[in-house]
C-alpha positions, 0 to 999 in steps of 0.5 A: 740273980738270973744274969750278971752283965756289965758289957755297956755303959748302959748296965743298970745302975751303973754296976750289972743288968742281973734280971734283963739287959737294960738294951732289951737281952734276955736272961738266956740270950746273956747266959748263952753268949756267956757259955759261947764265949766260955766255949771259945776259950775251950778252942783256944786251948786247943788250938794253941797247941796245934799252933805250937805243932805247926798244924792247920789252925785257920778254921778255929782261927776264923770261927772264935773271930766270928764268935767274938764279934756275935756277943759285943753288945747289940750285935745279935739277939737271936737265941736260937742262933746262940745255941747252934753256934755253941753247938758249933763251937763243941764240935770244933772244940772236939775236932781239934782235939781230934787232929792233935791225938791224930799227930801224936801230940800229948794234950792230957794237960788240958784239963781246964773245964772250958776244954772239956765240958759236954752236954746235951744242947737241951742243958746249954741253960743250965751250963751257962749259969755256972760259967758268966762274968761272976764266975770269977770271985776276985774282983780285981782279977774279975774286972781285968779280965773282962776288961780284956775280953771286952777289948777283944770282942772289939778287936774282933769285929774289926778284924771281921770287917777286914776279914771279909775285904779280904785282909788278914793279920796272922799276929792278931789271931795269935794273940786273940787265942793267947788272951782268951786262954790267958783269962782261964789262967789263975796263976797270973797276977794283977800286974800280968793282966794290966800288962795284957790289958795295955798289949790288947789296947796296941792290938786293937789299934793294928785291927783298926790299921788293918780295917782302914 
């Protein structure tokens, strides 16, 4: 299959768009917000740790908001503007990496492929296919997961909109970050990302206070 996308319950026959979405989005533009996606958790990792060190952390904050918010359904169809946000993505990705080695912080633990993958942009296609929803065999891990991601993308575009009004919740970035770095997580069992999946139910209602 050229793609594998189940985001809306538009997905065809009720499983998976596998050749086009069923909302018109093509096979590279679904790759594309996969390996965006896949990018942005690279970030998290990273940024994570530069919270624990009590760095600066509000430009990967509001970038992986932004991110998020761009691949819900229906949001952006622009395939162009993918392959400059994942581009985008790669050097924030880098540039906090940077800042961490620059503080003497010990990040040769961050080894996850999300962390660490590179490539001309020419190539972005064929890194997309390796990364999407399937990458995941389990599919009861897989669906948890994407799940939550799904409920998180949510969060996003409500957090956004409050963003831009000029409201902010610290406590919601955080967890943003603690979940997509959570979804690259193979330790963690059924009952840990049904737990997860409930915490990110509870931030979705604080996004929406936030909003109203």
């Amino acid at each position: 299959m050229s793609m594998f996308c189940y985001q809306c319950q538009e997905a065809a026959a009720g499983t998976g768009c596998t050749a086009m979405g069923v909302c018109g989005k093509t096979s590279a533009l679904a790759n594309s917000q996969d390996l965006l996606l896949y990018t942005l958790k690279g970030i998290a990792l990273f940024n994570k740790e530069a919270r624990i060190h009590m760095l600066d952390t509000s430009e990967a904050d509001e970038f992986i908001m932004e991110g998020l918010f761009t691949t819900i359904t229906n949001a952006n169809f622009d395939y162009d503007f993918f392959s400059k946000k994942i581009s985008e993505a790669l050097q924030l990705r880098e540039k906090v990496k940077a800042k961490l080695i620059e503080n003497g912080i010990e990040i040769s633990d961050i080894k996850n492929d999300a962390a660490v993958w590179l490539t001309d942009k020419e190539k972005f296609d064929e890194k997309a296919k390796t990364v999407g929803v399937l990458k995941t065999k389990n599919e009861d891990i897989r669906s948890l997961r994407e799940l939550i991601i799904y409920g998180v993308k949510g969060l996003a575009a409500y957090v956004e909109h409050a963003f831009n009004l000029g409201y902010k919740n610290a406590e919601i970035f955080v967890f943003i970050e603690k979940t997509l770095v959570s979804t690259l997580d193979d330790t963690l069992t059924l009952d840990e990302l049904v737990a997860l999946t409930i915490e990110t139910g509870k931030f979705g209602v604080e996004a929406m206070a936030l909003l109203d």
